[in-house]
C-alpha positions as CSV (number, residue, x, y, z in Angstrom):
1,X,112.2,84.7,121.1
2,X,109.5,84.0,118.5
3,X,108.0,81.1,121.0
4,X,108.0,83.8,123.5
5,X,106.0,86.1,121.3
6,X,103.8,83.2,119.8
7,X,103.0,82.3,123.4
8,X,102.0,86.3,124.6
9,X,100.2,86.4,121.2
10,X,97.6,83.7,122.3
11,X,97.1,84.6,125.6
12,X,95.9,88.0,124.3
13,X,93.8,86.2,121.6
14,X,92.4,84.0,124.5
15,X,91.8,87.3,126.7
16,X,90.3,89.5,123.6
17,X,87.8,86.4,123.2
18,X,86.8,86.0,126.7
19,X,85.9,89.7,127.0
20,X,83.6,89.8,123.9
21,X,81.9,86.9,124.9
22,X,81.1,88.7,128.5
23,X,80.2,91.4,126.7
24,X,77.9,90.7,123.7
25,X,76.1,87.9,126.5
26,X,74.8,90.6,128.3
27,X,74.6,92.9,125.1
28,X,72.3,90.6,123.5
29,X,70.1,89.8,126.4
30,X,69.4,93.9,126.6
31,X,68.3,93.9,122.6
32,X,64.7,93.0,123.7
33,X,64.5,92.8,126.6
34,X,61.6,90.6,128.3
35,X,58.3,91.8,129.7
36,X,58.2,91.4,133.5
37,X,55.9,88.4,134.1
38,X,52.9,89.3,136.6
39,X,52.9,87.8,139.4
40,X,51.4,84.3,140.1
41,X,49.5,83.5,142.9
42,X,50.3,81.6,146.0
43,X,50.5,77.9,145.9
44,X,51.1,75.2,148.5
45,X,54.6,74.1,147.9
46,X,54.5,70.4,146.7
47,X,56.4,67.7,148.3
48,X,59.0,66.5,146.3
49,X,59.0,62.5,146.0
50,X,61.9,60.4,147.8
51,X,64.9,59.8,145.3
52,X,65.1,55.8,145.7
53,X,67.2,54.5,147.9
54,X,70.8,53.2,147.0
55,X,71.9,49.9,147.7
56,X,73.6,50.1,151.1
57,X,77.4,48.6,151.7
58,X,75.9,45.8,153.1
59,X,74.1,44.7,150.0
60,X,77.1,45.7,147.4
61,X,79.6,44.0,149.7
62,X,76.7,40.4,149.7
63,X,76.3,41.1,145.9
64,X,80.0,40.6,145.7
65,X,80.2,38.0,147.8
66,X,77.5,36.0,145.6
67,X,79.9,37.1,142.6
68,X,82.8,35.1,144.0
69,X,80.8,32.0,145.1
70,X,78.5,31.9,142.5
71,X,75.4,30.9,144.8
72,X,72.1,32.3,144.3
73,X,70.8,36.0,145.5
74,X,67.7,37.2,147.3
75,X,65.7,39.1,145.4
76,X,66.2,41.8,147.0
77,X,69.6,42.3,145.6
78,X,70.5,45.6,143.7
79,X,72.9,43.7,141.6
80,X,70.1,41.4,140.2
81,X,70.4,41.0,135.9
82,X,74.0,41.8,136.0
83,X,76.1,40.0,134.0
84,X,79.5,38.3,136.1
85,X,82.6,38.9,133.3
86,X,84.3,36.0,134.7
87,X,81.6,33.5,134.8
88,X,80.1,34.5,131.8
89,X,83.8,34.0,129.9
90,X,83.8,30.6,131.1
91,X,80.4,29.3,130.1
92,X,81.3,31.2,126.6
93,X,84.8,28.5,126.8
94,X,83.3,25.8,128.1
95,X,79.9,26.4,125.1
96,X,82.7,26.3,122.1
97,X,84.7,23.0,124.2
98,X,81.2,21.2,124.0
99,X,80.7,21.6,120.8
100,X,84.8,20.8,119.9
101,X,83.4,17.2,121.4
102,X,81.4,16.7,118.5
103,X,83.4,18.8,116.0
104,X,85.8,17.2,115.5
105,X,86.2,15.1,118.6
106,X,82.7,12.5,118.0
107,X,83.6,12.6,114.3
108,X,87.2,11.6,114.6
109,X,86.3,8.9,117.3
110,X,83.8,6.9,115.3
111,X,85.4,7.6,111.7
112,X,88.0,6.0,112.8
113,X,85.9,2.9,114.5
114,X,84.1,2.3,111.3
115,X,85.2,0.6,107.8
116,X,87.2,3.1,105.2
117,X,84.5,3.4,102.7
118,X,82.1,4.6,105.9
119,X,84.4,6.8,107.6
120,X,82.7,10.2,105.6
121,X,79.3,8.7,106.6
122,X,79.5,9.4,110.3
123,X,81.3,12.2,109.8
124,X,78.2,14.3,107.6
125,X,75.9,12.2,110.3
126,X,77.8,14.6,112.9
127,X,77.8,17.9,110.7
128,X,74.4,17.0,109.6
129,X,73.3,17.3,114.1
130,X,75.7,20.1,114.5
131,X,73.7,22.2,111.5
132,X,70.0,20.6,111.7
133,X,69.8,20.5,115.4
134,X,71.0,24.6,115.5
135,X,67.8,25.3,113.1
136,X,65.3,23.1,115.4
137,X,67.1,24.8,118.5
138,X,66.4,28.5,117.0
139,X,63.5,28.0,115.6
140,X,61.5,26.0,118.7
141,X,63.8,24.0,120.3
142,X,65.4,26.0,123.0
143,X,61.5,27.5,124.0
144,X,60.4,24.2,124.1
145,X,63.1,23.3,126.7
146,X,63.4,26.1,129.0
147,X,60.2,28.2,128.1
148,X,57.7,28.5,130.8
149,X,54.4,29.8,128.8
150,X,52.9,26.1,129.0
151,X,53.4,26.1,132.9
152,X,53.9,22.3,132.6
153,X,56.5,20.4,134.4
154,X,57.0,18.4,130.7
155,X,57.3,20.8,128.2
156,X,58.5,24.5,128.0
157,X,56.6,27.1,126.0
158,X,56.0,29.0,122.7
159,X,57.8,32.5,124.9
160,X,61.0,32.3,123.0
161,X,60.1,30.7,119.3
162,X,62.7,32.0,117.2
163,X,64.9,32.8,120.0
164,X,62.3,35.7,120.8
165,X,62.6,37.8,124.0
166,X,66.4,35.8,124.6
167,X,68.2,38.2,127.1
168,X,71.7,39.4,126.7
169,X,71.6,39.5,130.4
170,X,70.9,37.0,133.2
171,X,66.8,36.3,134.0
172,X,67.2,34.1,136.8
173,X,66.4,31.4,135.6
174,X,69.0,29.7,134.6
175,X,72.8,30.7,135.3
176,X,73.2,33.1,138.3
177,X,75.7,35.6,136.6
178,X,75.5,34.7,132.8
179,X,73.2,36.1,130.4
180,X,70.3,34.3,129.3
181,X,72.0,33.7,125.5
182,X,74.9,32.6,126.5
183,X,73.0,30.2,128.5
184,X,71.0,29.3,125.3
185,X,74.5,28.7,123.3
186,X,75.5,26.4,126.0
187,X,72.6,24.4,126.3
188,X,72.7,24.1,122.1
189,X,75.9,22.3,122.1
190,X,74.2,19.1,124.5
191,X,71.6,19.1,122.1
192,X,74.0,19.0,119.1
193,X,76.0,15.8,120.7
194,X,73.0,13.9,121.9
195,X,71.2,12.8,118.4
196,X,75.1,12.5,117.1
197,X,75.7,9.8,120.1
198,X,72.9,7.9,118.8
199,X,74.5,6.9,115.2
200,X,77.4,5.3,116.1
201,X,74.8,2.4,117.2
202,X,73.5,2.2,113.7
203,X,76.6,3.0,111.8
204,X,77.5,1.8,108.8
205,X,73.9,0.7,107.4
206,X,71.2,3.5,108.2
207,X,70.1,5.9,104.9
208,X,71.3,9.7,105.4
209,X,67.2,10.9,105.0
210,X,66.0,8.1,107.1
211,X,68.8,9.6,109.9
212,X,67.9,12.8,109.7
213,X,64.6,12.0,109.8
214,X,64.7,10.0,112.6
215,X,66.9,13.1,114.6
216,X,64.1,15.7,114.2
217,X,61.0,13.1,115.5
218,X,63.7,12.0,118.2
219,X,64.1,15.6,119.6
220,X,60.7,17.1,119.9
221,X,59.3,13.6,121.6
222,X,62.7,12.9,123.6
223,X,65.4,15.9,124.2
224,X,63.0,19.0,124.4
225,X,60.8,17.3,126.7
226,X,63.3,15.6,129.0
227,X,66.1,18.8,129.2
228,X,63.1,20.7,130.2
229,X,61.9,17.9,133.5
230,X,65.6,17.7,134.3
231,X,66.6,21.2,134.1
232,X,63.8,23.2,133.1
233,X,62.7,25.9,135.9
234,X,59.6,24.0,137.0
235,X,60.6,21.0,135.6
236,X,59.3,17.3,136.4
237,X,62.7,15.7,137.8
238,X,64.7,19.1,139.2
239,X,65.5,17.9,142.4
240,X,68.2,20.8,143.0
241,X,65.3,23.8,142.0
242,X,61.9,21.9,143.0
243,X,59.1,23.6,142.9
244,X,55.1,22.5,143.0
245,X,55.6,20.3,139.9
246,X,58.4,18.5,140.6
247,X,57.6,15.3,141.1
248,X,60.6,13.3,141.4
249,X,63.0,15.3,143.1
250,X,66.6,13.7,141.6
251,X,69.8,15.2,140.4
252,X,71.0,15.5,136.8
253,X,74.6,18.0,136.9
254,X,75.4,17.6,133.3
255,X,73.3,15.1,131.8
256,X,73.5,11.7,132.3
257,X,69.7,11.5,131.5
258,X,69.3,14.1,129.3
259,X,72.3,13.1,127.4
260,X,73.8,9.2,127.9
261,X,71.1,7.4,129.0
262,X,68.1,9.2,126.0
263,X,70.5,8.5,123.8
264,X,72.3,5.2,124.9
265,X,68.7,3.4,125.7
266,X,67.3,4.7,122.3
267,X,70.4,4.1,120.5
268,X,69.9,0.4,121.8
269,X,66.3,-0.1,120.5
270,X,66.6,1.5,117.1
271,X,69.6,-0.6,116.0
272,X,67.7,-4.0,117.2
273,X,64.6,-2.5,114.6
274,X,67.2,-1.6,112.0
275,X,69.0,-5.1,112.2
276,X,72.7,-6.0,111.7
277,X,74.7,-4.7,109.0
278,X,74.9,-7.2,106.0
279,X,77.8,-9.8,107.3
280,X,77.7,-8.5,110.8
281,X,79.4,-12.0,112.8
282,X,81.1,-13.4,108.9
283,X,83.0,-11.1,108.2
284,X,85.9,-8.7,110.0
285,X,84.2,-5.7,110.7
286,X,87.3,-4.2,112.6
287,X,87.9,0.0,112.8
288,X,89.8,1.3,109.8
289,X,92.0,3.9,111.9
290,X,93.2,3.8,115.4
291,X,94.9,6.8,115.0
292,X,91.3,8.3,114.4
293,X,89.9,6.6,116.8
294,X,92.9,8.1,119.3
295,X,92.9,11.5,118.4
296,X,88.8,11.7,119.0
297,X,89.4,10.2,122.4
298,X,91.7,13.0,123.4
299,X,89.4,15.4,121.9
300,X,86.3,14.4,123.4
301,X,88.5,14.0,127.0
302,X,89.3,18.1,126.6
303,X,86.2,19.1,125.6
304,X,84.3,17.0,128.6
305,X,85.7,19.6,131.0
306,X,83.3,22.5,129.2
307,X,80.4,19.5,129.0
308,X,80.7,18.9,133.3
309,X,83.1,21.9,135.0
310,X,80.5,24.3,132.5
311,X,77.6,22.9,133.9
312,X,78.3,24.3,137.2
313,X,77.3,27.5,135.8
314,X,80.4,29.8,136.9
315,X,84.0,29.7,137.1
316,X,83.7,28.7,141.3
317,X,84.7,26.0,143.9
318,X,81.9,23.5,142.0
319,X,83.6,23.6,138.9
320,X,86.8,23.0,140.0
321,X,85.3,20.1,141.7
322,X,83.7,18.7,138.6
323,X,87.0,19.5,136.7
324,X,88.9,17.4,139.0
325,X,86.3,14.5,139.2
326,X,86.5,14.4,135.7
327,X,89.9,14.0,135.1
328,X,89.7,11.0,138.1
329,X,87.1,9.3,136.4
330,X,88.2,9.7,133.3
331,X,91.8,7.7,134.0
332,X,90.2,5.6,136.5
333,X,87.8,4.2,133.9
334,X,91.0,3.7,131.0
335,X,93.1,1.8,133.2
336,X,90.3,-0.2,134.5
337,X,89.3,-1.0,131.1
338,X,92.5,-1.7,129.9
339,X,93.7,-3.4,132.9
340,X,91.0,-5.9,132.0
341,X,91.6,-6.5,128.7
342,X,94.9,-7.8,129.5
343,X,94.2,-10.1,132.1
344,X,91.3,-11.5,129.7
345,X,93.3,-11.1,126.3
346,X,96.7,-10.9,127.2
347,X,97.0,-7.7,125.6
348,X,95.7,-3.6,126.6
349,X,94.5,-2.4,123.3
350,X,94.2,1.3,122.2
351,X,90.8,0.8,121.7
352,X,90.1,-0.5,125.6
353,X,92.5,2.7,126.1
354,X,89.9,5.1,124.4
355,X,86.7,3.3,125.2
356,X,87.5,3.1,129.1
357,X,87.9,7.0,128.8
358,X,84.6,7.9,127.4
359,X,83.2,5.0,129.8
360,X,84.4,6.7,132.8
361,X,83.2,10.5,131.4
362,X,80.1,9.2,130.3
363,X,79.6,7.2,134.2
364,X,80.8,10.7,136.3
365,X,78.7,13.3,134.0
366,X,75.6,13.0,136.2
367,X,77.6,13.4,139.4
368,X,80.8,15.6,138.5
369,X,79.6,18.3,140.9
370,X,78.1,16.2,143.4
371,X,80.5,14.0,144.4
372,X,83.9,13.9,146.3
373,X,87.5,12.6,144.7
374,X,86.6,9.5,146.1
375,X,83.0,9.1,144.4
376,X,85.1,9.7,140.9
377,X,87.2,7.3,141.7
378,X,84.6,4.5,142.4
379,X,82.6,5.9,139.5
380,X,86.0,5.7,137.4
381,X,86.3,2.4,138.2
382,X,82.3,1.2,137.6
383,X,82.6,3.3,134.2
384,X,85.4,1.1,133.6
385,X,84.4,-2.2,134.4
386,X,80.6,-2.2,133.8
387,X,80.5,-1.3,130.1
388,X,83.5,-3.5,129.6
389,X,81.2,-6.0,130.5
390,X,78.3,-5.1,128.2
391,X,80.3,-4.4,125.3
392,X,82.3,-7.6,125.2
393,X,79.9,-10.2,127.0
394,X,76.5,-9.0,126.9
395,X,76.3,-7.8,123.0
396,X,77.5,-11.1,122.4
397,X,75.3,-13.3,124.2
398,X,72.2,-10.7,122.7
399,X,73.3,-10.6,119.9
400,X,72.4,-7.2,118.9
401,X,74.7,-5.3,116.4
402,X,75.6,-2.2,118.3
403,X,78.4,-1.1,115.9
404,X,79.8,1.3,118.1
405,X,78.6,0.2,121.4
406,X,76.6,3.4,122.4
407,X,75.2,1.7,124.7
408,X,77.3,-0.1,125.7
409,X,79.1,2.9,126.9
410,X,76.6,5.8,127.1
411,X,73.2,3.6,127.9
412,X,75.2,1.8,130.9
413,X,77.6,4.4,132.2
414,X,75.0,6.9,132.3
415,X,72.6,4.7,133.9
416,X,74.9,3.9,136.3
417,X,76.5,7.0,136.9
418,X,73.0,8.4,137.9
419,X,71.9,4.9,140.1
420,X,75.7,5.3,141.6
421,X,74.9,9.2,143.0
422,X,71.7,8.4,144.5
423,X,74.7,6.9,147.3
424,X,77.1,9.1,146.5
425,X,76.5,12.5,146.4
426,X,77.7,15.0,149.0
427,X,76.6,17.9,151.0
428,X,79.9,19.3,151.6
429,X,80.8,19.1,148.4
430,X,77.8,20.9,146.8
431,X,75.4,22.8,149.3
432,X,72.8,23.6,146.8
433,X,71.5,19.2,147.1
434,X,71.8,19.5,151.3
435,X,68.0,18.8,151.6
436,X,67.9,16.7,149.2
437,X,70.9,14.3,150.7
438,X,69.3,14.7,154.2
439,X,65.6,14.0,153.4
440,X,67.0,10.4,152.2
441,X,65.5,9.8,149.3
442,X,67.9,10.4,147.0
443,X,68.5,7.1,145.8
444,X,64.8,6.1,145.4
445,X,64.4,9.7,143.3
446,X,67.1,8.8,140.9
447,X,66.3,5.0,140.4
448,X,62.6,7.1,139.4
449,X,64.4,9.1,137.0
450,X,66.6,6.0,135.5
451,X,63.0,4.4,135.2
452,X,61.3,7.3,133.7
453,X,64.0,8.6,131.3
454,X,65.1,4.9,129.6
455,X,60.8,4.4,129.5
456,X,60.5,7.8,127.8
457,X,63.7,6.5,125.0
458,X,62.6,3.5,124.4
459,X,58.9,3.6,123.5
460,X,59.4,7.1,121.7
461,X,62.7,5.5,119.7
462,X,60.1,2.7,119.2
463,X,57.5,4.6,117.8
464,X,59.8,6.9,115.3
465,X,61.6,3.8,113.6
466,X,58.5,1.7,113.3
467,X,56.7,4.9,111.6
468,X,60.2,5.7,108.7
469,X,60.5,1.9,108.0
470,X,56.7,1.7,106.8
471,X,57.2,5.3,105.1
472,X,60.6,5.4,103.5
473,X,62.7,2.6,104.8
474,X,65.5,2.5,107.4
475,X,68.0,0.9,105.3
476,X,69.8,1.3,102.0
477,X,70.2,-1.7,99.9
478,X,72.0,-4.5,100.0
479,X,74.2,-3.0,97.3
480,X,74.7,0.3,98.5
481,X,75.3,-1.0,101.9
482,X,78.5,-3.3,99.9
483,X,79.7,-0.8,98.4
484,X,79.9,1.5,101.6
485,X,77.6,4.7,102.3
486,X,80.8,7.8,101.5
487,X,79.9,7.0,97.6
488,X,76.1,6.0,97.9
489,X,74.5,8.8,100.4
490,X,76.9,11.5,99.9
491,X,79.2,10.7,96.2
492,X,82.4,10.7,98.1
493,X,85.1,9.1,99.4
494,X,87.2,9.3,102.4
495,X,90.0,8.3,100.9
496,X,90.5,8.7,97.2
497,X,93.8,6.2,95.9
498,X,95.5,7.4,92.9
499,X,97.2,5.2,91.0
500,X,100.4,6.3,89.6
501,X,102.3,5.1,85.9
């Protein structure tokens, strides 16, 4: 009974309300009442202008269609700056699986390679590229890469200094569906790797300041200029986007230039300048943890997939295709590797295990999304074999002291990775390089690029490591160099032993 009454109470409140609003409207519209306006005179009625035009079904239904493959739009389309929620999510993934490689993935693999009083010194020679190279990156680095103000097939621009004018949304430019900053973070983590690639060549004997040093020169005269000719928008060497300026029209999908041969090739000449570490050939200079070692492996194996199944720019058909042609190459290579250790030592080590993995990612990284299963599977086997080879037989017989055989691994698997694509690249697998495969010069464009790229590292690495040994010296002393860089460069040690009464 009382819900009954509560209920007819506020349906007369809600009537009582209604009619005083109707009334006082009207009520308070008579209080002063306007004067009648005169009348205005005749005009020619305007025309009123033609609301724009929709996108038709047609064109949403074609803008959907380029969603699910990927592939680029006319620019006509009305879905043009959008961003694609799928593809985007990957690139984010694969941006934070690039940088896992060298956090902690690089820093495991060559702490464990070194000697135990070292093992901290690669490791703050990775943090030191992960936090130095993020600072170059923001303040110039990424303009200089990608910018387009210098209209110059060699170097970017000053457009985006400080990460100025940096879209949240795609330009098209770069990736077809993922904003411009997203692209940025992803193209950050390469250029994080790259420099930290370079140290395990000069490990165990190179000063912290002369490193660093040499990373900042190495970037503006090496890695800004050649990410911008392989993958710039009007860049020199950007076979799959030519435009005017592009000169040698070769194929690059996720950096066996920009990234394994720069910093293989360079890696080679600076640790011939710096010299051998002190007892390099006496005495054992063996790695301190293969557990390290094998733990980095399986990190930098994982995170490969966001380095080449990323670079396709979406979550489509391509990437699957690089993720799968990783994966071949990346076994391929280890067994190959391992397979002939044994027939030449009697014995598969761990460390032919984990060096014929990175051989085999380092030898299908140019190619991952240009290739069939069957051209990872030969470049499996060639990543493998061929830096087998240089590591064991040709450092030797040089005599160079590559302490962690960056090039070895990364200056000949990436060289020929890219020489091997010239012949093995596919139309059917990747559309986007038909004209290119078709014209026939494919191979002649990339041997161009091998030339160009390892002339570029060389006389730049040249150049820098002449110019800090006359300044401030390459090495530490003979000493510090004894008594192992963790306690000289950075008063710490990876492994502290307590004693106990």
């Amino acid at each position: 009974m009382h819900c009954l009454t509560l209920r007819k109470t506020c349906i007369a409140a809600l009537c009582a309300g209604a009619m005083i609003l109707g009334l006082l409207a009207p009520a308070t519209a008579q209080e002063t009442p306007a004067p009648a306006p005169a009348p205005a005179p005749a005009a020619a009625p305007e025309t009123p202008a033609p609301a724009p035009a929709g996108p038709t079904l047609e064109e949403r239904v074609g803008d959907l269609e380029h969603y699910f493959g990927v592939g680029s739009r006319s620019g006509s389309s009305k879905l043009a700056g959008a961003v694609g929620p799928g593809h985007t999510a990957w690139i984010l993934t694969s941006s934070a699986l690039v940088l896992f490689m060298t956090l902690p993935g690089l820093a495991l693999f060559y702490g464990g390679l070194v000697r135990s009083k070292n093992v901290l010194s690669v490791m703050a020679q990775c943090l030191g590229c992960a936090a130095w190279v993020t600072v170059l990156w923001w303040a110039c680095g990424y303009s200089l890469a990608f910018g387009g103000s210098f209209d110059s097939p060699f170097l970017g621009g000053t457009e985006h200094l400080f990460l100025a004018g940096l879209l949240n949304a795609p330009s098209g430019n770069f990736m077809v569906w993922v904003p411009d900053s997203v692209f940025c973070c992803f193209q950050l983590m390469f250029a994080i790797i790259t420099p930290g690639l370079i140290v395990g060549a000069i490990a165990e004997r190179m000063k912290y300041s002369a490193i660093m040093l040499f990373i900042t020169a190495w970037m503006f005269l090496v890695y800004f200029p050649l990410a911008h000719m392989v993958w710039g928008p009007d860049g020199f060497m950007n076979g799959p986007f030519a435009t005017d300026m592009t000169a040698i029209k070769a194929i690059d999908f996720a950096g066996g230039a920009v990234v394994h041969m720069s910093s293989g090739w360079s890696a080679l000449v600076l640790c011939i300048i710096l010299g051998p570490r002190t007892g390099y050939g006496k005495a054992p200079m063996v790695p301190h943890s293969m557990v390290l070692c094998m733990i980095g492996t399986g990190m930098l194996w994982v995170g490969w997939y966001g380095f080449n199944a990323g670079s396709a720019g979406g979550a489509d058909g391509i990437a699957a295709n690089a993720f799968l042609t990783t994966t071949l190459a990346a076994a391929f290579a280890s067994f190959t590797w391992a397979a002939l250790e044994w027939i030449m030592k009697g014995k598969p080590s761990i460390l032919g295990f984990c060096s014929g993995v990175v051989g085999g990612l380092v030898a299908i990284t140019p190619a991952a999304g240009f290739v069939t299963a069957t051209g990872a599977v030969i470049l499996g086997v060639l990543g493998g074999a061929l830096p087998f080879f240089a590591c064991t037989k040709l450092k030797p017989l040089l005599g160079y002291d590559d302490a962690l055989d960056t090039f070895g691994v990364h200056g000949v698997g990436g060289t020929i990775g890219a020489l091997a694509l010239g012949f093995l690249a596919s139309k059917e697998v990747n559309p986007g390089i038909a004209g290119l495969v078709d014209g026939g010069g494919l191979p002649t464009a990339q041997i161009l690029s091998i030339l160009l790229t390892v002339t570029l590292s060389v006389v730049a690495t040249a150049i820098i490591a002449f110019a800090i040994k006359a300044t401030i010296g390459l090495r530490p002393s003979i000493e510090d160099e004894t008594t192992g860089l963790d306690i000289t460069d950075h008063g710490e040690a990876g492994y502290e032993m307590e004693s106990h009464s």
